[in-house]
C-alpha positions as CSV (number, residue, x, y, z in Angstrom):
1,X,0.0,0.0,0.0
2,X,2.9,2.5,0.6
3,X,4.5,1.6,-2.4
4,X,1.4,2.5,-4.3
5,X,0.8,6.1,-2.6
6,X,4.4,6.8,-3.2
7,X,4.2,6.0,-7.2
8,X,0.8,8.2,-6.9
9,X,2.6,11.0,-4.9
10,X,5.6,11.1,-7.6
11,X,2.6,10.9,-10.6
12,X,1.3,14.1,-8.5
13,X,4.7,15.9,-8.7
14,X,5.8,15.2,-12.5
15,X,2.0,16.3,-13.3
16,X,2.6,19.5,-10.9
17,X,6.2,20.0,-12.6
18,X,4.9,19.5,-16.2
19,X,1.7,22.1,-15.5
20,X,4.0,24.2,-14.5
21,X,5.8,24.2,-17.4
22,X,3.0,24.9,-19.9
23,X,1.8,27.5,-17.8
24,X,5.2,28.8,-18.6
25,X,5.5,28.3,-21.8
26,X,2.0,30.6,-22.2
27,X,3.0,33.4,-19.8
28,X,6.5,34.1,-21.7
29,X,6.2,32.5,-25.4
30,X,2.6,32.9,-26.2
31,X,1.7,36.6,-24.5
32,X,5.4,37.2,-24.7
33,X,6.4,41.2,-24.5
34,X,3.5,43.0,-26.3
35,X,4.6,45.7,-28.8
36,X,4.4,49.6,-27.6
37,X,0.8,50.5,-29.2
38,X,-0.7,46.9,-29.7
39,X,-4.6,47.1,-31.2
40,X,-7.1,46.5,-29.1
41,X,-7.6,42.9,-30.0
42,X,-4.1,41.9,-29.2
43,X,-4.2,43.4,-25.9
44,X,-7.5,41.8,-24.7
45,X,-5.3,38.3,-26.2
46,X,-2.1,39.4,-24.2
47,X,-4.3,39.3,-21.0
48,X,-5.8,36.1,-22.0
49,X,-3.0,34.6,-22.7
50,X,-1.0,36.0,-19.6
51,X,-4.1,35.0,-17.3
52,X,-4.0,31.5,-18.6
53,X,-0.5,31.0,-18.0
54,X,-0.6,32.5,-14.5
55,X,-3.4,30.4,-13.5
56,X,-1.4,27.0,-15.0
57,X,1.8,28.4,-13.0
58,X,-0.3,28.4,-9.6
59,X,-1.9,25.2,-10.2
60,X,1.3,23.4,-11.2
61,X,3.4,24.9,-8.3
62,X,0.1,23.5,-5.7
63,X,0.1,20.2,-7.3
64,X,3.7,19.9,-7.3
65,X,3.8,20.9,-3.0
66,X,0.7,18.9,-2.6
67,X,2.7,15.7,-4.1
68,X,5.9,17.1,-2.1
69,X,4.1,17.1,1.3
70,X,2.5,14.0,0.6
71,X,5.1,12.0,-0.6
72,X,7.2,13.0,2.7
73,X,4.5,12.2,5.2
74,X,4.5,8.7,3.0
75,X,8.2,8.7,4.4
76,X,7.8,9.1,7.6
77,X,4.6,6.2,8.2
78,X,6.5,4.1,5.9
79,X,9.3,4.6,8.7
80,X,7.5,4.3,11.2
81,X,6.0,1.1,10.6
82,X,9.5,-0.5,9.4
83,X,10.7,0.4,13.3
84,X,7.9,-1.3,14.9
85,X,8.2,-4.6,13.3
């Protein structure tokens, strides 16, 4: 059983790490720097674009704790329980 939360846990961080990543890749390749007097069309697509990327960032950086935190406390019980025996 510990074995199996700790390969979920790691699942949990690449998927956090890899989230991260594309939320990346949209905040600096696809909004990138927008030009001095960018139409409005391309500014209402620079927010979306930057919003997107700054909501894939957060997410990716929660997963990615949330598989951290988790896959330490799987640490610790699975010590725990390897003492007692």
């Amino acid at each position: 059983m510990i074995k199996f939360l700790k390969n979920l846990f790691n699942g949990f961080i690449i998927a956090g790490i890899i989230i991260f990543l594309i939320g990346v890749d949209y905040w600096m390749f696809r909004a990138g720097i927008p030009y001095q007097d960018p139409p409005m069309d391309l500014q209402i697509q620079y927010a979306v674009d930057q919003g997107i990327g700054d909501t894939l960032m957060s997410v990716g950086f929660e997963v990615g704790i949330i598989g951290v935190v988790s896959r330490i406390v799987t640490a610790i019980i699975g010590r725990r329980k390897v003492k007692q025996v």
